[in-house]
C-alpha positions as CSV (number, residue, x, y, z in Angstrom):
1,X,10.8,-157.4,-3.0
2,X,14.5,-156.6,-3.6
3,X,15.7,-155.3,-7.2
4,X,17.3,-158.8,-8.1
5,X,14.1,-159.7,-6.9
6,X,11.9,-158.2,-9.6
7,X,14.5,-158.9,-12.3
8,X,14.0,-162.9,-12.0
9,X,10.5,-161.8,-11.9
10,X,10.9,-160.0,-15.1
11,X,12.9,-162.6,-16.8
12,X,10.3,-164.6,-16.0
13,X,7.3,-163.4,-17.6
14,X,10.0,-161.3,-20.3
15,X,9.0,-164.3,-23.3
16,X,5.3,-164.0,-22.8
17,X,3.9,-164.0,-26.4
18,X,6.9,-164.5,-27.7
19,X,6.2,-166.8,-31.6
20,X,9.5,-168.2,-31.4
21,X,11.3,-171.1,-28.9
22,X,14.4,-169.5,-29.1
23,X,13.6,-166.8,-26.3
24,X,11.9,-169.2,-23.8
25,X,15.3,-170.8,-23.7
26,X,17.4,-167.7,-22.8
27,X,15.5,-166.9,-20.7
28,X,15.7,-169.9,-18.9
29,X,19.7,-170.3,-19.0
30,X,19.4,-166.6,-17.3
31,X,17.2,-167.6,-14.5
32,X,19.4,-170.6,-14.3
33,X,22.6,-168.5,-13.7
34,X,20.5,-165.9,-11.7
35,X,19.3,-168.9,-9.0
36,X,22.9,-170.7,-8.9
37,X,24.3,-167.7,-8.6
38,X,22.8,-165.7,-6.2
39,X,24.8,-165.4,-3.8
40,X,27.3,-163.5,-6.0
41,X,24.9,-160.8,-7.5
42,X,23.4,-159.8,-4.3
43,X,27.5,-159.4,-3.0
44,X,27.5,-157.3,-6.4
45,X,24.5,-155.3,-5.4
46,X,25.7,-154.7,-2.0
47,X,29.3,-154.2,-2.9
48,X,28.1,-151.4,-5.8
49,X,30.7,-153.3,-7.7
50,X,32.4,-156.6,-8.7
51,X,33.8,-157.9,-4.8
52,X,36.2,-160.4,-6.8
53,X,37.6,-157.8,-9.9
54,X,39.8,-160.3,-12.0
55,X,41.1,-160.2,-15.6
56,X,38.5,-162.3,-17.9
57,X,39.8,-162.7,-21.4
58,X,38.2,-164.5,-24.1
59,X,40.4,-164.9,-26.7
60,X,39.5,-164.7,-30.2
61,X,39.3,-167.8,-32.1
62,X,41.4,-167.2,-35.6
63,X,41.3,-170.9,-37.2
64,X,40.3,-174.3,-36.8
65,X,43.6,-176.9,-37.2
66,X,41.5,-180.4,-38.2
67,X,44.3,-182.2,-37.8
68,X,45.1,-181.6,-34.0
69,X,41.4,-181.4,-33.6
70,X,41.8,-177.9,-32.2
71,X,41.0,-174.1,-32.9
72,X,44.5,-172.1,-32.9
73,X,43.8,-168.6,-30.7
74,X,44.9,-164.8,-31.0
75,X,47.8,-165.4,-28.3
76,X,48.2,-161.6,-28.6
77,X,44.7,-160.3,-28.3
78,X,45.0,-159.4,-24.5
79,X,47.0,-157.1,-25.9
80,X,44.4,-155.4,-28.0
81,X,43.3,-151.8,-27.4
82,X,40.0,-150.0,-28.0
83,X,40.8,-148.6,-31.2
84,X,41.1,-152.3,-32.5
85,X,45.4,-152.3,-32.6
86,X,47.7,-154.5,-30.7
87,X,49.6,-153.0,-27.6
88,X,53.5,-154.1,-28.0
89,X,52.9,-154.0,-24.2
90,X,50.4,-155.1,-21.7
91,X,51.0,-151.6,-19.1
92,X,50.2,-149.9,-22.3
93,X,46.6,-151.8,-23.2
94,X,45.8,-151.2,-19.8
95,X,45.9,-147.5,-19.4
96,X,44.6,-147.7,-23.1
97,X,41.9,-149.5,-21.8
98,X,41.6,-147.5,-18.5
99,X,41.6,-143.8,-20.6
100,X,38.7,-145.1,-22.3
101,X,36.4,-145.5,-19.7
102,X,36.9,-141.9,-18.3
């Protein structure tokens, strides 16, 4: 039995005597993702790392216009840095960002 194996396995029994619905369905949108996608986390396991890196931002959501029917986004928050201030640059976030991690 591989390691992404025994954590479907896992996820599977995770909710047992659980008092509440609301875990039985996380669990089951994670074992969704983990079957449709297996492919891709075995790559991940194998690679020892993402095979596909790519730039993933979720912007944050800073109103709701009820008119256009729309929520109006933070156009600037790829720019953000860890210590919560906006980059005037997006080199700058980066090696903000990259400093961090070491």
């Amino acid at each position: 039995m591989t390691d992404l194996d025994k954590v479907l396995t896992r996820s599977i029994a995770v909710t047992d005597g659980q008092r509440c619905a609301l875990p039985t369905g996380e669990t089951l949108v994670v074992q969704s993702i983990f079957r449709a996608f297996r492919e891709e986390f075995d790559e991940h396991v194998r690679a020892g790392a993402c095979p596909r890196p790519r730039e993933l931002v979720f912007p944050k959501i800073m109103d709701y216009d009820e008119e256009a029917g729309r929520f109006v986004y933070d156009s600037r928050y790829r720019f953000k840095t860890p210590n919560w201030t906006y980059s005037d640059r997006e080199e700058t976030a980066a090696s903000m960002l990259a400093s961090s991690k070491t």
